[in-house]
Backbone bond lengths (Angstrom), bond angles and torsions (degrees), N, CA, C in turn:
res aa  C-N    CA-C-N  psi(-1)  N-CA   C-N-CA  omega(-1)  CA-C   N-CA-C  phi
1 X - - - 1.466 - - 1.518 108.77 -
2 X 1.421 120.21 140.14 1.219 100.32 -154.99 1.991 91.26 -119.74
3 X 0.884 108.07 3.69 1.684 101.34 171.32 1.598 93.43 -119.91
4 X 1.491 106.71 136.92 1.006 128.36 -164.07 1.465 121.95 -92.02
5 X 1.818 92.27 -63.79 1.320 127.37 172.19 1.391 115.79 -105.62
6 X 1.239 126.19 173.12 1.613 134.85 140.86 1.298 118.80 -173.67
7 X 1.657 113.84 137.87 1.809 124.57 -176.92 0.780 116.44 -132.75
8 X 1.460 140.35 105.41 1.287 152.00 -170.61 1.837 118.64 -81.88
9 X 0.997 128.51 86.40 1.643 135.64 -162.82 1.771 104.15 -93.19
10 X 0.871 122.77 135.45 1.347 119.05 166.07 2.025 125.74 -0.90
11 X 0.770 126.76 144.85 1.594 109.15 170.43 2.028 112.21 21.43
12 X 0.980 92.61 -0.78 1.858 93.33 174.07 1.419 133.58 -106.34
13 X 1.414 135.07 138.92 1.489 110.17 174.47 1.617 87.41 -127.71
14 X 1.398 100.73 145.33 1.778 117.47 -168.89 1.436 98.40 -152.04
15 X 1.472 103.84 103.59 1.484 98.61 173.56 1.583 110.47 -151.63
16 X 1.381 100.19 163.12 1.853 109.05 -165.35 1.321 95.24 -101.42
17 X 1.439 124.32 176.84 0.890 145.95 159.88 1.996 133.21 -156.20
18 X 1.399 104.29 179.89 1.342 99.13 -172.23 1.424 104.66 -169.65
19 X 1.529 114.64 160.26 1.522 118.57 148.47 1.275 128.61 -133.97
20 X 1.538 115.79 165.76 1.465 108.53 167.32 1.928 96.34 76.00
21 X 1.601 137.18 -156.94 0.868 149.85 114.98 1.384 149.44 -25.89
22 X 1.351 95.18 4.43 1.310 114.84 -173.21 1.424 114.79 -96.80
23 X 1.491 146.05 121.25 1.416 149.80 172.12 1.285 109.38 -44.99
24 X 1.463 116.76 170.37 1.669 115.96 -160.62 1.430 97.05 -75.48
25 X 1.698 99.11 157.03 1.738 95.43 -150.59 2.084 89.92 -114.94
26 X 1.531 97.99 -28.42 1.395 124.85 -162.34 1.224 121.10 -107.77
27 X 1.468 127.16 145.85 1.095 141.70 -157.84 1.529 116.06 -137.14
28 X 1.609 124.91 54.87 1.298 123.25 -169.50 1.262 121.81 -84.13
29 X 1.574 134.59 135.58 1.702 121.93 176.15 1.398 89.38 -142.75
30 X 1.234 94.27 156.77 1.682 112.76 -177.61 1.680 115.31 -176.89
31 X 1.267 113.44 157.95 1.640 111.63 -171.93 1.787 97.12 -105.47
32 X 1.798 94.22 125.19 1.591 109.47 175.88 1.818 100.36 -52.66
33 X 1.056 124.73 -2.77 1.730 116.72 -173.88 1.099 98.26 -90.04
34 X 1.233 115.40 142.15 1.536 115.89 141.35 1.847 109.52 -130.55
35 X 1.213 109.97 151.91 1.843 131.80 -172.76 1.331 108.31 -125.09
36 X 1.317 94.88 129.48 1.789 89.47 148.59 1.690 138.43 -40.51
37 X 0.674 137.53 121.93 1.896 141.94 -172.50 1.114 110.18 72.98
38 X 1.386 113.48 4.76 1.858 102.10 176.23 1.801 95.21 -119.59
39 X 2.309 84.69 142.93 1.499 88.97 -170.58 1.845 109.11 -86.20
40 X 1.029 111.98 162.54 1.836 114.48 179.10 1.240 96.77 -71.40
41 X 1.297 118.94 153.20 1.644 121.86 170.57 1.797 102.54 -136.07
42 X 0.701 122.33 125.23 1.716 148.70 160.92 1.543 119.76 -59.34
43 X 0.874 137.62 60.64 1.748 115.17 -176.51 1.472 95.87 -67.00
44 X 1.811 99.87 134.12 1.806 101.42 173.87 1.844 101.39 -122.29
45 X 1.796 88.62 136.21 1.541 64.60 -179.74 1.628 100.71 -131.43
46 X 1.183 144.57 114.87 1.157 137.29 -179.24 1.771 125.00 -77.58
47 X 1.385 108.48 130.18 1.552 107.47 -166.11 1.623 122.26 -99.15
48 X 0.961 116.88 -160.61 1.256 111.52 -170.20 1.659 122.69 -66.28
49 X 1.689 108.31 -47.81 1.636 123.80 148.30 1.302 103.94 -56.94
50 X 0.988 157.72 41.30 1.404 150.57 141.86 1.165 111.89 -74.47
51 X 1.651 123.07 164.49 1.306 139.95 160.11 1.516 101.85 -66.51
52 X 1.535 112.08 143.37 1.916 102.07 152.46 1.143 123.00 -51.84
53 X 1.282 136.39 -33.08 1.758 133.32 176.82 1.045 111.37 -139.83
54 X 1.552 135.94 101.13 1.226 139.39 135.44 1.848 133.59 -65.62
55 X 1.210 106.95 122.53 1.631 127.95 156.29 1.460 118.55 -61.52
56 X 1.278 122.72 102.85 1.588 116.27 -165.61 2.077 92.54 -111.61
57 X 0.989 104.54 121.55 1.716 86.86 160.59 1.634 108.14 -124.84
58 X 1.351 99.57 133.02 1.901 107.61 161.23 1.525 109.84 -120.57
59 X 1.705 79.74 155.31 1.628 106.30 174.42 1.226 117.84 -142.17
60 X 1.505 110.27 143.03 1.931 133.35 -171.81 1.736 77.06 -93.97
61 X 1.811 106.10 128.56 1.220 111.46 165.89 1.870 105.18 -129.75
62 X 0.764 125.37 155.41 1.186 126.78 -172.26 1.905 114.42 -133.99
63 X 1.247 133.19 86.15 1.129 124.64 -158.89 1.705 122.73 89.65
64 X 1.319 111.09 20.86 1.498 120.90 -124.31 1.624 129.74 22.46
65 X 0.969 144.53 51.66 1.403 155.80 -155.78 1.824 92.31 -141.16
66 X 1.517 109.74 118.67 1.262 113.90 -162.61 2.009 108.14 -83.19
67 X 0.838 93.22 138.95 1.871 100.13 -170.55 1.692 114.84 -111.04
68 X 1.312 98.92 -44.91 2.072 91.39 167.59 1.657 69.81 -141.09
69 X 1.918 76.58 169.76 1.707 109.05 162.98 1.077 111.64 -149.92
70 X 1.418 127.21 -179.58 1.559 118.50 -175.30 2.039 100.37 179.14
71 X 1.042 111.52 126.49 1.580 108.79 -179.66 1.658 102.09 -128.38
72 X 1.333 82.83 165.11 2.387 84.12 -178.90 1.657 81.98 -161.45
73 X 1.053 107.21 162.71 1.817 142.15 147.23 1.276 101.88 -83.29
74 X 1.477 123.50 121.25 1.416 129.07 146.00 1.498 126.00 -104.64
75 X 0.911 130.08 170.61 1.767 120.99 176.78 1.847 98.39 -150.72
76 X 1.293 70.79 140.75 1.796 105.54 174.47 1.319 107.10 -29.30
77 X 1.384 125.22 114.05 1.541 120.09 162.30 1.534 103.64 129.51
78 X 1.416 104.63 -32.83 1.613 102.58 -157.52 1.711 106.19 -116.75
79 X 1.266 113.51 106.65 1.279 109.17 179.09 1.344 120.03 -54.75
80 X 1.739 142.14 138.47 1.272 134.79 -160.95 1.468 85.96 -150.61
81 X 1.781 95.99 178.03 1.353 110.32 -173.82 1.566 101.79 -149.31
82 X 1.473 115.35 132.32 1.468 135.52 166.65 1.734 107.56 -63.09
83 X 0.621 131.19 134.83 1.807 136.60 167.79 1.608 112.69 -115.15
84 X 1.095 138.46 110.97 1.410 135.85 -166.92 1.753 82.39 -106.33
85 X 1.628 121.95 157.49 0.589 109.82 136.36 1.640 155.47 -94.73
86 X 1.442 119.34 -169.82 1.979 101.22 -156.17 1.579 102.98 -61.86
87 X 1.249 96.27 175.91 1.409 105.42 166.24 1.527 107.48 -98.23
88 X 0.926 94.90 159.84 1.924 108.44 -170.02 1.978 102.49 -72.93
89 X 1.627 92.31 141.26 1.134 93.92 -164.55 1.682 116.60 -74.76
90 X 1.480 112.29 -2.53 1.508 123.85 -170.15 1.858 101.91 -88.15
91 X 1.830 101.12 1.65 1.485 89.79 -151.51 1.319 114.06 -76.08
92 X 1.345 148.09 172.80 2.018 147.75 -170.89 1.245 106.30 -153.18
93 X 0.749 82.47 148.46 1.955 128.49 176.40 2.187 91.56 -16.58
94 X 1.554 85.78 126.62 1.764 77.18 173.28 2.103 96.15 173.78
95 X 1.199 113.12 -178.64 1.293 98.90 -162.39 1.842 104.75 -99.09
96 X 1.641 135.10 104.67 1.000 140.60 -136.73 1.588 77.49 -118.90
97 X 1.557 98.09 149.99 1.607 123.89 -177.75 1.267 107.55 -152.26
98 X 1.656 119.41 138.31 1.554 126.91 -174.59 1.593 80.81 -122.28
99 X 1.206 97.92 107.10 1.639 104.11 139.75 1.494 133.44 -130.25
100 X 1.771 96.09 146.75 1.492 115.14 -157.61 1.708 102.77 -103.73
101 X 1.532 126.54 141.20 1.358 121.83 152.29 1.522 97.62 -122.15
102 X 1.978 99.78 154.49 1.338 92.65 139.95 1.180 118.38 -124.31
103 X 1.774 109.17 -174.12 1.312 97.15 177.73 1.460 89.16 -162.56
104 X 2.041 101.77 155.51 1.337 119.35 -168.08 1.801 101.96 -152.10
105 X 1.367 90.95 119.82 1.746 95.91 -179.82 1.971 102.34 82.60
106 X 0.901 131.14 -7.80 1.250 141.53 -175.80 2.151 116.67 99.96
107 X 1.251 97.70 18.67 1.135 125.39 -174.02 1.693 114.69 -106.73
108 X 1.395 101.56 110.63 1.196 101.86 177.77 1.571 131.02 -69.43
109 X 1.222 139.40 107.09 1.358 139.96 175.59 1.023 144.16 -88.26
110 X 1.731 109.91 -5.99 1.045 130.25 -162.65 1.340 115.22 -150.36
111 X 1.556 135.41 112.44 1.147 122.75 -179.71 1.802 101.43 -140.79
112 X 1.887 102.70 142.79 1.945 97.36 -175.18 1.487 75.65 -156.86
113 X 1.363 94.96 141.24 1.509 112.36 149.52 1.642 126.36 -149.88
114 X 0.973 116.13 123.61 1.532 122.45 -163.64 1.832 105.70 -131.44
115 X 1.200 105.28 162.86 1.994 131.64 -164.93 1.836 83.10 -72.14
116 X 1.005 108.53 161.45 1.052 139.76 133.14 1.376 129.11 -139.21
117 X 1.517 102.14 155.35 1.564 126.37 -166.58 1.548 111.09 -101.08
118 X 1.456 100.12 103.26 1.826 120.40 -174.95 1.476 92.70 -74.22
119 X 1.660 123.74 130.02 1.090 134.49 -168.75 1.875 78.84 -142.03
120 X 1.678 126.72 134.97 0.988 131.93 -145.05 1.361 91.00 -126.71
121 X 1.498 117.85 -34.49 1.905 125.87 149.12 1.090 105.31 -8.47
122 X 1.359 144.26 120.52 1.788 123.27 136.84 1.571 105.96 -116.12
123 X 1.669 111.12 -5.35 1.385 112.89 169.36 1.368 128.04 -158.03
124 X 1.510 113.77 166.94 1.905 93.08 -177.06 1.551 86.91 -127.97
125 X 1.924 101.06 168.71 1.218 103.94 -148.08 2.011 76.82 -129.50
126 X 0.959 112.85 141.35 1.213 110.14 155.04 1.980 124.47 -142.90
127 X 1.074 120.91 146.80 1.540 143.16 -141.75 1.688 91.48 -112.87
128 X 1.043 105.28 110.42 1.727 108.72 161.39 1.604 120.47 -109.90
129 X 0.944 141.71 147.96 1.347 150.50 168.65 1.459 127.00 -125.56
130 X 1.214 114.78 159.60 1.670 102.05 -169.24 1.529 112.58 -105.17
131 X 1.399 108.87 19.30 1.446 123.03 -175.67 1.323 113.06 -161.34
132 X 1.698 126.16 153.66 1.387 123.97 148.83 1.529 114.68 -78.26
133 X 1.386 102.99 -67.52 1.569 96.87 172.44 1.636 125.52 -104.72
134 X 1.149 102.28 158.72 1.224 114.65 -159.78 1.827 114.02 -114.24
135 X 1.403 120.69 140.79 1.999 107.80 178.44 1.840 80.38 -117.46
136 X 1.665 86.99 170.43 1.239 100.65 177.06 1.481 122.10 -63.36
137 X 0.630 124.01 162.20 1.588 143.58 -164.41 1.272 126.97 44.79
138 X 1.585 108.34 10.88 1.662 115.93 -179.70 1.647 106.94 -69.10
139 X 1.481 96.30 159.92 1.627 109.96 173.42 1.664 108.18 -83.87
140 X 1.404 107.05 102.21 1.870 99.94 160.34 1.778 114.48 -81.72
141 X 1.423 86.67 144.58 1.739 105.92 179.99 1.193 99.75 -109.42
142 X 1.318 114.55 141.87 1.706 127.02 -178.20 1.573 95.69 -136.14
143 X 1.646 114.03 129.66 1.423 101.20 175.74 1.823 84.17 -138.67
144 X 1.259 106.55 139.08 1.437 120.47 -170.60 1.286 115.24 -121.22
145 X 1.952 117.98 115.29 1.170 111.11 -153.59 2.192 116.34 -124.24
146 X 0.827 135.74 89.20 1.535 139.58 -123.98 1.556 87.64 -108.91
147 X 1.295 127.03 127.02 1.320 135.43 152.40 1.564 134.20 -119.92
148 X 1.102 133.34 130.78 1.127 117.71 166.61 1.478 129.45 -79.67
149 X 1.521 127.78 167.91 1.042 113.95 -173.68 1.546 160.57 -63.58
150 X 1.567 77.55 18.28 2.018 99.05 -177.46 1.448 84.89 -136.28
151 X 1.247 110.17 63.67 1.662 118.90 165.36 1.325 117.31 53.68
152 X 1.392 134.81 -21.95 1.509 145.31 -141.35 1.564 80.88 -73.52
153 X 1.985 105.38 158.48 1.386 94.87 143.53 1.564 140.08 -99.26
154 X 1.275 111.25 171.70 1.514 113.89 -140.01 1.333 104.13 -113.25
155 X 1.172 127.26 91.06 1.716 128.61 -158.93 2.050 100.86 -107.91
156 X 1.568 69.36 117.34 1.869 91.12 172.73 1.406 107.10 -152.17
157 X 1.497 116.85 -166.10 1.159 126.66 -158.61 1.568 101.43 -130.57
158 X 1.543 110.29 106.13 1.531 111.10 172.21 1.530 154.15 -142.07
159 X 1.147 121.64 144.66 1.831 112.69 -177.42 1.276 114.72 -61.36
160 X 1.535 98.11 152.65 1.329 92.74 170.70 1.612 95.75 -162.57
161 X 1.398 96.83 135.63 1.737 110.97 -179.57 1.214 122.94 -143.23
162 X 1.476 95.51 134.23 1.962 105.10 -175.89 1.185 87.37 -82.80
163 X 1.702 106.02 154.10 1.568 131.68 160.89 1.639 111.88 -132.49
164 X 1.314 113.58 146.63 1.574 117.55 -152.80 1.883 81.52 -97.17
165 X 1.262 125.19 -176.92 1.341 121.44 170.20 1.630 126.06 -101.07
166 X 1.266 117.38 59.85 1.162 160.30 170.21 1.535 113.70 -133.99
167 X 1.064 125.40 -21.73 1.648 131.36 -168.42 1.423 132.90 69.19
168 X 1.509 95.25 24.73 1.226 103.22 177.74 1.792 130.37 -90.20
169 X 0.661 129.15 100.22 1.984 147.73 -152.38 2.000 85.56 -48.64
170 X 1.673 102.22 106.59 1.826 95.14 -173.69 1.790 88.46 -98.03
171 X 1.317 107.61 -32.59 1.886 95.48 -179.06 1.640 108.39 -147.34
172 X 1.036 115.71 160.03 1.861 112.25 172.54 1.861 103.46 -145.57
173 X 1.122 114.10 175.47 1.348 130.63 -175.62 1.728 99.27 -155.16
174 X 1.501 105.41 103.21 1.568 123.35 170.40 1.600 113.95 -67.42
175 X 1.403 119.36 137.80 1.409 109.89 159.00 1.515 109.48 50.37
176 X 1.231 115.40 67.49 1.942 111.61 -174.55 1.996 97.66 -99.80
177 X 0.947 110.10 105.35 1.686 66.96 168.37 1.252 130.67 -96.45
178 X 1.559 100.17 -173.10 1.787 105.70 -155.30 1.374 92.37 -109.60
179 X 1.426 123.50 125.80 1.349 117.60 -170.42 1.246 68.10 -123.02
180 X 1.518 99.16 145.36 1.715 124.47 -176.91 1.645 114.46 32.72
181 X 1.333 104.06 41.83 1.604 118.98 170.06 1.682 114.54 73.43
182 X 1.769 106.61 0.72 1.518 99.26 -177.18 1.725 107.24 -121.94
183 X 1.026 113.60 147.61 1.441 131.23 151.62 1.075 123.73 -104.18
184 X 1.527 119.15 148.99 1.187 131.81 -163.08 1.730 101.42 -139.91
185 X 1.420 115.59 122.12 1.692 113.76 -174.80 1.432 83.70 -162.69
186 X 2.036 95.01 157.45 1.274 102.83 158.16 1.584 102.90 -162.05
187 X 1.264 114.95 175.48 1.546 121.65 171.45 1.631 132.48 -156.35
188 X 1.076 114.19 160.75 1.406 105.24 -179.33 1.760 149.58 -109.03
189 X 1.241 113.48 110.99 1.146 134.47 -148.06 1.545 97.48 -38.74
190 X 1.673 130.36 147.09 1.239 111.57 167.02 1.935 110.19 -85.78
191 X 1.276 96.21 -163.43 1.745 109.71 -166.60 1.494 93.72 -75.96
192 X 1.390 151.25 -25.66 1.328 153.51 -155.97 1.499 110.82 -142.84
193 X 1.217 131.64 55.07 1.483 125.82 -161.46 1.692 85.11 -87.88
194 X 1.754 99.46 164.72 1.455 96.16 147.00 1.371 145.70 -82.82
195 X 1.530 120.76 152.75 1.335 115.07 -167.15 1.200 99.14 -97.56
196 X 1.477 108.23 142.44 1.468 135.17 170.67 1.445 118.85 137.33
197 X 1.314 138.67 -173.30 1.310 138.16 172.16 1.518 128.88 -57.74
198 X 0.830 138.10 116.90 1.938 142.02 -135.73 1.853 66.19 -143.39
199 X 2.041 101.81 149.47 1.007 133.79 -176.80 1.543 125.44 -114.93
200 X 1.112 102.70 138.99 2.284 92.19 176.96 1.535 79.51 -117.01
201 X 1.660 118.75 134.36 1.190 146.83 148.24 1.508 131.14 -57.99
202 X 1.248 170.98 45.73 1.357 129.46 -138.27 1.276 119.80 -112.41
203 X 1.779 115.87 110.90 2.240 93.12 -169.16 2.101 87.95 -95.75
204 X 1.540 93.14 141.60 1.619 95.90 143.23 1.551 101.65 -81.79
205 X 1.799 96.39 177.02 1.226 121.94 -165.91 1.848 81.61 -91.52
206 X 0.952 117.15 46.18 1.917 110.61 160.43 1.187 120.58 -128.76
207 X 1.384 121.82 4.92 1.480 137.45 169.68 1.804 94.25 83.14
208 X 0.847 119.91 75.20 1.893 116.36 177.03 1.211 81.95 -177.02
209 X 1.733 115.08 124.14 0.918 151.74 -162.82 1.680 123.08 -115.79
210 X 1.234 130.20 129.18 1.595 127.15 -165.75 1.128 112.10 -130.80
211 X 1.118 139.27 165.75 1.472 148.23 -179.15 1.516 95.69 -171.80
């Protein structure tokens, strides 16, 4: 039997393995997510029942129809890491699978394949203002701040449009870009605006839309 162990942790898969009589040889971790523009990462860790050099290869399959791949040599002792590259940023919703082999002497020893969970997120957008409420003719400040999901900032190109509370579009800014993930805009209220809750919009250029 060639899977030994397995522990399923939140968003994580971490599992040992082995063959033959031999105690768990392997040390696999990886995040059940996968995103658009972000690459998969593998932690491999080989154990004491291990071979001196294992050949590990994985693959992102989608439908089973293979989408990245990526292989390395690791050796006994030294914890390493697989890097797949990202998935394409156009990619959607569909049934995604990471599977891992290894292999030693040209002999396979190791075989896992498990779901992954397509999360379509690759960033969050958040909207600052320099006020809650607002009188007529004041200056509003809008500063617009985009990250991706390992905090970095998140540089794209984006709209953005006030709506009065009626829904009527009072100003926009096309194509702004986000140098170091922020924008900075503002404008000025007229002498008679309407009263009530008025909206900031913000689309990136990836079709996913925020308010």
């Amino acid at each position: 039997m060639l899977l030994k162990g397995l522990l399923i942790l939140p968003h994580v898969l971490c599992f040992l393995s082995s063959f033959a009589a031999a105690g768990p040889m392997f040390l696999l971790t990886t995040s059940l997510e996968i995103r658009p523009g972000k690459n998969v990462i593998i932690g491999i860790d080989l154990l004491p029942d291990s071979p001196p050099v294992v050949k590990v290869e994985a693959e992102i399959l989608m439908d089973n129809i293979t989408l990245l791949q990526e292989e390395g040599l690791f050796q006994k002792g030294i914890v390493g890491k697989l890097v797949l590259p990202p998935l394409s940023s156009d990619s959607f919703y569909g049934n995604y699978e990471l599977q891992v082999k290894g292999f030693f002497e040209n002999k396979m020893i190791f075989f896992n394949r498990t779901s992954l969970d397509f999360k379509s997120k690759s960033f969050s957008v958040f909207i600052e203002t320099n006020s809650v409420f607002y009188k007529p003719g004041q200056e509003v400040k809008i500063r617009i701040l985009t990250f991706s999901t390992d905090l970095k900032p998140y540089t794209s190109t984006i709209d953005i449009h006030v709506m009065d509370p009626r829904g009527n579009l009072i100003e926009q800014w096309l194509e702004e870009k986000a140098e170091l993930g922020v924008v900075s805009i503002f404008f000025q209220l007229c002498d008679n605006p309407p009263l009530g809750d008025w909206s900031i919009k913000v689309k990136l250029h990836v079709s996913i839309l925020f308010s």
